[in-house]
C-alpha angles and dihedrals in degrees: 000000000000094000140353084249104084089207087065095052093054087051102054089053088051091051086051090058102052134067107225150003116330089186128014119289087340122149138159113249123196105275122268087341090133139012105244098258091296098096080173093067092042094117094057110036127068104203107213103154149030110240112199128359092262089059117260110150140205126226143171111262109224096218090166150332109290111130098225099088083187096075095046128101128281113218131184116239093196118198102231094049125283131110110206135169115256113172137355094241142354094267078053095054092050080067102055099043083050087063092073081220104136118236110234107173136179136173097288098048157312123280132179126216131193106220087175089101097092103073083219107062127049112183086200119029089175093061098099084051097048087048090062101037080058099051086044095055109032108005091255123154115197120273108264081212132011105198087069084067092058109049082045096066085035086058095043099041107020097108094052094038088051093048092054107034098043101069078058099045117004101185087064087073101033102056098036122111102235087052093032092060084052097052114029097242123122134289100220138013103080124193090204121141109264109237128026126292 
C-alpha cells in the first residue's frame, strides 16, 4: 500500500503506467516521508506530491482528527515561501490536477495558469490519459478552472485555516485577500521573509 487514501493508491499505479507528466510538474512522493520544507508544520501536514519542477509540494492538512485522510483538505507548500488552501478534500484535488492548469503560489495566495496555449510546448502529454483514468474510476470531469476550486475551499475553510496557520506566518493571513477585505490592509505586497522558515 502507497498511502492510507485509496485514491492515492490508484493513482500511484496510474503514474506507474504512463511515460511522462499527467499534469505539470506533477509527481508522487513517498507518503508523509518529509515535511514539505515547513519542519514547523510537521505535526499537521502529510507531504504526498510534488507539486511543480522548482519543488512546491503538496500535502494533506490535518485539520483535525478525523481518520479518513481522504476528506480532509489539500494545501499548497510552495518553494519560495506561502501556504495556501487547494481543495476541500483529496477526490477535489483530482480534479484540479486533472485541469493541466499549473499551481504558482505566494504568500497571498494560489493561482492556476493554463501554459497549453503554445502548440509547442505540453506541460502533461498523459492528460488526456488522467482525464480519462478519472472519469473511469469516480465519475470526475476535470475542473474548467481551477481557480474556482480554490476560492471555494478558501470560502468554506478560511476561518479555520486563519486561525492555524497564522500563529506560523503570519503574513499568510494578513496580506490575503479574504483577511485583507476584513480588515482594510492591503491585498497584495507581502513583507513577508522570502523562503520558508
Amino acid at each position: 500500500m502507497y498511502t492510507p487514501l485509496p485514491e492515492l493508491n490508484l493513482l500511484k499505479e496510474f503514474e506507474e503506467s504512463v511515460s511522462d507528466y499527467y499534469a505539470p510538474g506533477f509527481e508522487l512522493v513517498d507518503f508523509a516521508h518529509d515535511d514539505g520544507g515547513y519542519p514547523n508544520l510537521a505535526d499537521r501536514v502529510r507531504a504526498f506530491a510534488q507539486a511543480t519542477g522548482s519543488g512546491s509540494t503538496y500535502a494533506i492538512w490535518l485539520l483535525d482528527d478525523r481518520t479518513d485522510l481522504a476528506t480532509l483538505p489539500v494545501v499548497l507548500l510552495g518553494d519560495e515561501g506561502g501556504v495556501n488552501l487547494v481543495a476541500r478534500d483529496i477526490r477535489e484535488f483530482l480534479r484540479v490536477l486533472a485541469s493541466g492548469w499549473t499551481p504558482m503560489g505566494d504568500w497571498v495566495s494560489v493561482d492556476y495558469y493554463d501554459e497549453r496555449d503554445d502548440e509547442d510546448y505540453d506541460p502533461c502529454p498523459e492528460n488526456v490519459a488522467f482525464r480519462e483514468w478519472l472519469w473511469r474510476h469516480f465519475q470526475m470531469e476535470a475542473a474548467e478552472d481551477p481557480n474556482e476550486v480554490v476560492r471555494t475551499t478558501e470560502a468554506a475553510l478560511w476561518d479555520r485555516f486563519a486561525e492555524w496557520i497564522g500563529p506560523h506566518y503570519p503574513d499568510v493571513v494578513e496580506f490575503h485577500p479574504a483577511d485583507a477585505a476584513s480588515t482594510g490592509a492591503p491585498g497584495v505586497g507581502s513583507t513577508a521573509e522570502e523562503g520558508r522558515s
